[in-house]
C-alpha positions in Angstrom: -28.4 29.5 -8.7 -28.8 26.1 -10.1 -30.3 27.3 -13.1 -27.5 29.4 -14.0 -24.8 27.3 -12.8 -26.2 24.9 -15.6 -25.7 27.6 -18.1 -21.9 28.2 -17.6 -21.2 25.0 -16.5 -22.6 21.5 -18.5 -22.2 18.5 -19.4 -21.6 19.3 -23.1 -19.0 21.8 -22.4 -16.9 19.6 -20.0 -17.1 16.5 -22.0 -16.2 18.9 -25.3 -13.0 19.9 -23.5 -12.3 16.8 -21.4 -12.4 14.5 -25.0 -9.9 17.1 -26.7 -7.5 16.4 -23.6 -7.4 12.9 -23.7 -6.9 12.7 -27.2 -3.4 14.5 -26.3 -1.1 12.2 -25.5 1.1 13.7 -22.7 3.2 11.0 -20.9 5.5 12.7 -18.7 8.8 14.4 -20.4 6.3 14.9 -23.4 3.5 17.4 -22.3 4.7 20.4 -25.1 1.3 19.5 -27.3 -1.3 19.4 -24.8 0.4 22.5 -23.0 -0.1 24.4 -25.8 -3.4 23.6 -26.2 -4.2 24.7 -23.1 -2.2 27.7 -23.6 -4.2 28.4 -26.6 -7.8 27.9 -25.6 -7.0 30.0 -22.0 -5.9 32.6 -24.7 -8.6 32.2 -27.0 -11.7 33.1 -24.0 -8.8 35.7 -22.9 -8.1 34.3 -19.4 -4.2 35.8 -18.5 -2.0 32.4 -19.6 1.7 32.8 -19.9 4.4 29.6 -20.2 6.9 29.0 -17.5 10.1 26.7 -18.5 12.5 25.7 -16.5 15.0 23.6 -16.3 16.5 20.5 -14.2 19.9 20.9 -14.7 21.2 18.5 -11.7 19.3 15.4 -12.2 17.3 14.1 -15.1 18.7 17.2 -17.3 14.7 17.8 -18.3 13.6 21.3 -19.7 9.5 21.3 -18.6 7.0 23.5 -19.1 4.4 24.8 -17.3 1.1 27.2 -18.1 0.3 29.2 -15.7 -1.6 32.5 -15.0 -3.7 34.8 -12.5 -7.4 36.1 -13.0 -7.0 39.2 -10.6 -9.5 41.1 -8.6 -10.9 44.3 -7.9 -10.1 44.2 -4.2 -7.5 43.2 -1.8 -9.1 39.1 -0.6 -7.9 35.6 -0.8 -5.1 34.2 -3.6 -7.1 30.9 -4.4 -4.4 28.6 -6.0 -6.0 25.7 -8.6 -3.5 23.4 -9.6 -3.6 20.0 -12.0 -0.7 17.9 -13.7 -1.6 17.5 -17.9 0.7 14.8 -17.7 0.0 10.9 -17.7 1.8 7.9 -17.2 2.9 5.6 -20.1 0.4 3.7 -22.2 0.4 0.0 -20.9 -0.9 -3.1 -22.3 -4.3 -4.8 -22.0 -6.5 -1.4 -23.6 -9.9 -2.9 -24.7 -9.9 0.3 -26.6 -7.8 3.0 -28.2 -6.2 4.9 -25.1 -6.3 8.2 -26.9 -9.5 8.0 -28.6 -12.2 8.8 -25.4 -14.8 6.4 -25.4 -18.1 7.4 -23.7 -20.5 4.4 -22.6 -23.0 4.2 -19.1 -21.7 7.9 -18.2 -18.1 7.1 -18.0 -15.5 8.4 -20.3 -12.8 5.7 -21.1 -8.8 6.8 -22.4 -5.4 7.3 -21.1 -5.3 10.3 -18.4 -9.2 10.5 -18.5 -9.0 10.6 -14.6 -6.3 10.8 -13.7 -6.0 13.7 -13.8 -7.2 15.4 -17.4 -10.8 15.3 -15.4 -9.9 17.6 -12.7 -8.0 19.7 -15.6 -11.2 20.5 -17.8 -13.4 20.9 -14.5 -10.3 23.7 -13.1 -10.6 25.3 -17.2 -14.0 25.3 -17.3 -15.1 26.5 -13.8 -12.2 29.3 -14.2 -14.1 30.3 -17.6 -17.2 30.5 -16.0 -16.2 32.8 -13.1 -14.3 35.2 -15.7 -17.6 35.4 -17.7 -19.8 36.0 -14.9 -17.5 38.5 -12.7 -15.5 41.3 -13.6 -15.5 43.0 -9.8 -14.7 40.3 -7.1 -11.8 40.4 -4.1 -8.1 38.3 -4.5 -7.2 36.5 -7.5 -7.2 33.0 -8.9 -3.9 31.8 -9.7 -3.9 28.5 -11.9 -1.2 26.3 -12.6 -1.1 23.3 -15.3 1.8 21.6 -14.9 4.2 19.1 -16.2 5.8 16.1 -14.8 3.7 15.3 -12.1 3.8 11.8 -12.7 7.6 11.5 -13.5 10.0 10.8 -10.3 10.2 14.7 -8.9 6.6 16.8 -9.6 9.4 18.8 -11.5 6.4 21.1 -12.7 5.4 22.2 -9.8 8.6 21.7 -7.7 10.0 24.2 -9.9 6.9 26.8 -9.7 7.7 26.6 -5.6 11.6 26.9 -6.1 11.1 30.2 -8.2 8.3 31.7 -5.9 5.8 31.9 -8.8 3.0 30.1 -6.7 4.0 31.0 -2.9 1.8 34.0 -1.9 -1.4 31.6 -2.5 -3.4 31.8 0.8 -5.7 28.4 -0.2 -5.3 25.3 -2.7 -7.2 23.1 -4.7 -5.8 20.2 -6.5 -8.7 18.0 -8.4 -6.6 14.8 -8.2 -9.9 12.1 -8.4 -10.1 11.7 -4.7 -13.1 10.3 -4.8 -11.0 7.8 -7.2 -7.9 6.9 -5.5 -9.5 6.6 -2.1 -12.2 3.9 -3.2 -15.2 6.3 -1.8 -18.4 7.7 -2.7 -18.5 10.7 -4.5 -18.3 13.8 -3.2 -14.7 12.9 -1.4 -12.9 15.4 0.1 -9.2 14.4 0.8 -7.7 16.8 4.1 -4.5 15.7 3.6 -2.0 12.8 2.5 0.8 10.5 3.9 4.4 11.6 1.9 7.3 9.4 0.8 10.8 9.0 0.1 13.3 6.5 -2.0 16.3 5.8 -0.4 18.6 2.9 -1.2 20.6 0.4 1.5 24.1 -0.7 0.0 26.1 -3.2 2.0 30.0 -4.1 1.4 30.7 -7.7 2.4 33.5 -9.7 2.1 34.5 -11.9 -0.8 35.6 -16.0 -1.0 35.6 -18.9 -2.9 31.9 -20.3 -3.1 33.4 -23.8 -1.9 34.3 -21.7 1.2 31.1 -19.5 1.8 32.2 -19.2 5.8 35.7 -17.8 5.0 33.5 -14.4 3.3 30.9 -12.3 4.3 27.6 -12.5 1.7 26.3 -8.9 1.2 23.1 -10.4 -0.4 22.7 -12.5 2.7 23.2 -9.7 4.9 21.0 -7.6 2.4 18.4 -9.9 2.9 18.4 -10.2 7.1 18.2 -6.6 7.0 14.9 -6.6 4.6 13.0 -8.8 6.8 13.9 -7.0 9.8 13.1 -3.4 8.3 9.4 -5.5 7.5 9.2 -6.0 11.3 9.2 -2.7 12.7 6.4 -1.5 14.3 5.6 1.9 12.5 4.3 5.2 13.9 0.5 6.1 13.4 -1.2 8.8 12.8 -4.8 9.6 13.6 -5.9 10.6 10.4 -2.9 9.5 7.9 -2.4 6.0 9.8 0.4 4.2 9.2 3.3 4.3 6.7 4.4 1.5 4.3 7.9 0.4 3.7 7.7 -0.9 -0.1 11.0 -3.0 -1.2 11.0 -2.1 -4.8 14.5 -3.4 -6.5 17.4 -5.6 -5.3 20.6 -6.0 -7.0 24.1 -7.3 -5.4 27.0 -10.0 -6.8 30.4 -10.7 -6.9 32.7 -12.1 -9.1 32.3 -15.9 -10.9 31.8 -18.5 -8.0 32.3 -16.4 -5.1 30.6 -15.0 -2.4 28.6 -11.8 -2.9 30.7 -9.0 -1.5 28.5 -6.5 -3.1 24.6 -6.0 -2.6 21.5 -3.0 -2.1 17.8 -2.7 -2.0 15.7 0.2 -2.7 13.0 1.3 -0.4 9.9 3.6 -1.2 8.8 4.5 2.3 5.3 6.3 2.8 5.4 8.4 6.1 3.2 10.1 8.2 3.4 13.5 10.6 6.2 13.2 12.2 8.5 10.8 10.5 11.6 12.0 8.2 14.7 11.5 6.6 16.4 11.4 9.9 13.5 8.8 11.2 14.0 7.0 8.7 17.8 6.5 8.7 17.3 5.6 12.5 14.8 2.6 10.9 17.6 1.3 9.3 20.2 1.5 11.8 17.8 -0.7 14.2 16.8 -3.4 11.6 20.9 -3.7 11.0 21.5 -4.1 14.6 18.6 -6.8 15.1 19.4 -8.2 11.9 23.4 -9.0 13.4 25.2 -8.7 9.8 28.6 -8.2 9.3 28.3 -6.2 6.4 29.3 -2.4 6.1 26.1 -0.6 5.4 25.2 3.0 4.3 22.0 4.6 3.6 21.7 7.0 0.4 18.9 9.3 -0.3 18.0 10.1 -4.1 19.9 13.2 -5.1 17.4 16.4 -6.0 17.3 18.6 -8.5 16.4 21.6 -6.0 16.5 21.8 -2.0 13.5 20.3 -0.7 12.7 18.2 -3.4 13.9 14.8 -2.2 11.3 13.4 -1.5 7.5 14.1 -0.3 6.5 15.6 3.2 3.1 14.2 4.9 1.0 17.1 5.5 -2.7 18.1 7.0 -5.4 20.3 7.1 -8.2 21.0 9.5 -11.5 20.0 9.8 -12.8 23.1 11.6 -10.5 25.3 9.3 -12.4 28.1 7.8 -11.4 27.5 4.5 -12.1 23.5 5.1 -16.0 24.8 6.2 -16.2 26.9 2.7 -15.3 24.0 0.8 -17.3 21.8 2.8 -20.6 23.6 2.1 -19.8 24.2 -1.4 -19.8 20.4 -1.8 -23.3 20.4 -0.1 -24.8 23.5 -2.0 -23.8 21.7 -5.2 -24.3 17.9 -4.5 -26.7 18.1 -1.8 -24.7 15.6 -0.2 -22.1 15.1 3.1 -18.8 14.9 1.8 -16.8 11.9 3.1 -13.5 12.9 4.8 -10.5 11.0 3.7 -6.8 11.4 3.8 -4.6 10.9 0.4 -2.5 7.4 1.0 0.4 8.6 -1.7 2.2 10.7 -2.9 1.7 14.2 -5.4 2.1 17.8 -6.3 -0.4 18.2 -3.3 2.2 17.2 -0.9 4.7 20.2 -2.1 2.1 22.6 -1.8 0.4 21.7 1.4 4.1 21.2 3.4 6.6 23.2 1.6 3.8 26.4 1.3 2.1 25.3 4.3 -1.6 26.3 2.9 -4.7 24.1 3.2 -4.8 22.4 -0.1 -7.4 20.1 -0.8 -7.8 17.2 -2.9 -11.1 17.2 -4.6 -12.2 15.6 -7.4 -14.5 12.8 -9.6 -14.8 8.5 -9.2 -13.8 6.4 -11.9 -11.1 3.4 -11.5 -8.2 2.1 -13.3 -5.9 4.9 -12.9 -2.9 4.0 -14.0 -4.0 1.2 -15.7 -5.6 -0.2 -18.5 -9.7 0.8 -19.3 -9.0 3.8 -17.3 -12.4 6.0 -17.1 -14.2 8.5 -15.3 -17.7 9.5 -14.5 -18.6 12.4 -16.3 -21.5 13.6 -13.7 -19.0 14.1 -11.1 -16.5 15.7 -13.3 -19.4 18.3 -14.0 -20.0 18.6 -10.6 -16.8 19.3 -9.4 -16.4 21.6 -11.4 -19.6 23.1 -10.5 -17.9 23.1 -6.6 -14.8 24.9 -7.5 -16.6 27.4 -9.2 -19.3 28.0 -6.3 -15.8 28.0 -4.1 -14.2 30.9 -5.8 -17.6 32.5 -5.6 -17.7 32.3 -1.5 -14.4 33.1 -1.4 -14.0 35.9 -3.9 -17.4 37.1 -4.4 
């Protein structure tokens, strides 16, 4: 097996295909050029690759793209679902290097996207290459999706795949985010799971008056304020595998007019949950920091509008140890790594969370170290990108095979 894993799967193929990908620029909103090279070079080893577009309408007016496709069986088995954003954030400042020019040096592979997530990307291409060329008879079907806009303020790419029912009959996911990456761990990293997260905004209404007379009016940025530091108090739920959630103040804003008191005031919340805490949790968060915070203010909590139902914000989700598609993975990881895997729960937010909650599949997080996501100097290791690649095909094999 090893010996001819090595053939369809290498080094110099994945680091080919993983340099052309970085050198696509593809910050969220602007993914059409690396799509279509995707598109293309799917087309061009004549894997089934079709473009979805679709449309946000309601919110941030966006019209995305996707590329998807199926690789179908012989036989009635298992819909494996691969999924990967070819988006990146924005170039920042501080690049000891070109971004968009990939850098190799020590086995790491330095520019924007390289892993987060374009790594998981070319190990998803290439392993789905490799199973084409080495089986035409198998059971179930791979469905892949490379989407758009995962990084951008909705997962619009793959929000929009769920809202249209082009993704739902999968039975199992994998999404090579670089757990091994995100959660600070040794390589091979499997990820059962992640915490999700919504924005929501607190706006109070005080009352105005001269500032020489601060006691005749009612401060909305002092109320504002109480209500933070009380929110920051709370004692939050845990969960056994997830832990705890995070309440994250990320913007304040309030006034009045010239020399008076602030009658006008909110603060923005990101809040990370776990099992069992939601919108409704949440509000009832709020109403208890307001009532221990004793403010005279008028209050209301607002939840970011969404550009489809169910796309608001990010439900916590997980999957099981002893689940028997967890135990396939698990000794896929070992077949190919000879290692253990550590098992680690995602602390964020991403397209995982829609498909593990709103499709309620296992989906798994799997994929290479590296550091600096996100950031400037961004790299990956290139031996674990060949490797996981080397695990998701040897899954679709004991899956599908």
């Amino acid at each position: 097996m090893s010996k001819e894993i090595d053939k369809l799967i290498n080094e110099d193929n994945v680091v080919e295909l993983l340099k052309d990908l970085v050198s696509i620029y593809s910050p969220y909103f602007k993914e059409d050029e690396v799509m279509d090279y995707v598109h293309d070079w799917l087309k061009g080893r004549d894997i089934d690759t079709k473009y979805f577009k679709y449309h946000d309408d309601k919110v941030t007016k966006f019209e995305g793209i996707d590329v998807i496709g199926e690789i179908k069986g012989t036989k009635e088995g298992p819909k494996v679902l691969l999924n990967g954003h070819l988006d990146t954030v924005t170039i920042c400042e501080g690049w000891d290097t070109e971004p968009t020019k990939p850098l190799i040096k020590d086995g790491k592979m330095y520019g924007i996207g390289a892993l987060d997530m374009k790594s998981g990307v070319a190990a998803m291409m290439i392993a789905m290459e490799a199973f084409k060329n080495k089986h035409q008879e198998f059971k179930g079907s791979i469905i892949y999706s490379f989407v758009s806009d995962e990084e951008g303020p909705y997962g619009l790419g793959t929000n929009f795949l769920i809202h249209e029912n082009i993704i739902n009959d999968a039975d199992v996911a994998i999404v090579p985010e670089p757990s091994a990456g995100f959660t600070e761990e040794k390589f091979p990293c499997l990820c059962l799971g992640a915490r999700g997260g919504y924005s929501y905004k607190v706006r109070f209404i005080g009352k105005s008056a001269h500032a020489a007379n601060p006691e005749k009016g009612v401060s909305a940025i002092v109320d504002a304020s109480k209500v933070i530091l009380e929110l920051k108090k709370l004692n939050l739920k845990k969960d056994e595998h997830l832990g705890k959630g995070d309440i994250c103040i990320i913007e304040t804003k309030g006034g009045g007019a010239a020399c008076s008191v602030a009658d006008l005031a909110e603060f923005t919340v990101f809040r990370h949950i776990v099992v069992g805490e939601d919108k409704v949790s949440l509000k009832a968060e709020v109403d208890e920091a307001v009532k221990n915070a004793n403010i005279e203010s008028e209050y209301e909590v607002i939840f970011r509008d969404a550009p489809t139902p169910n796309s608001d914000g990010f439900l916590p989700y997980l999957v099981g140890e002893d689940n028997e598609y967890t135990q396939k993975f698990i000794s896929s990881i070992k077949d190919i790594t000879n290692e253990e895997p550590v098992i680690s729960y995602f602390s964020s937010i991403g397209d995982f969370n829609y498909i593990g909650s709103r499709l309620n599949i296992p989906t798994f997080v799997f994929g290479p170290s590296g550091e600096r996501y996100h950031s400037s100097n961004e790299y990956v290791v290139i031996d674990d990108v060949v490797k996981t690649s080397k695990i998701i095909f040897d899954y679709l094999e004991k899956l599908l095979v």
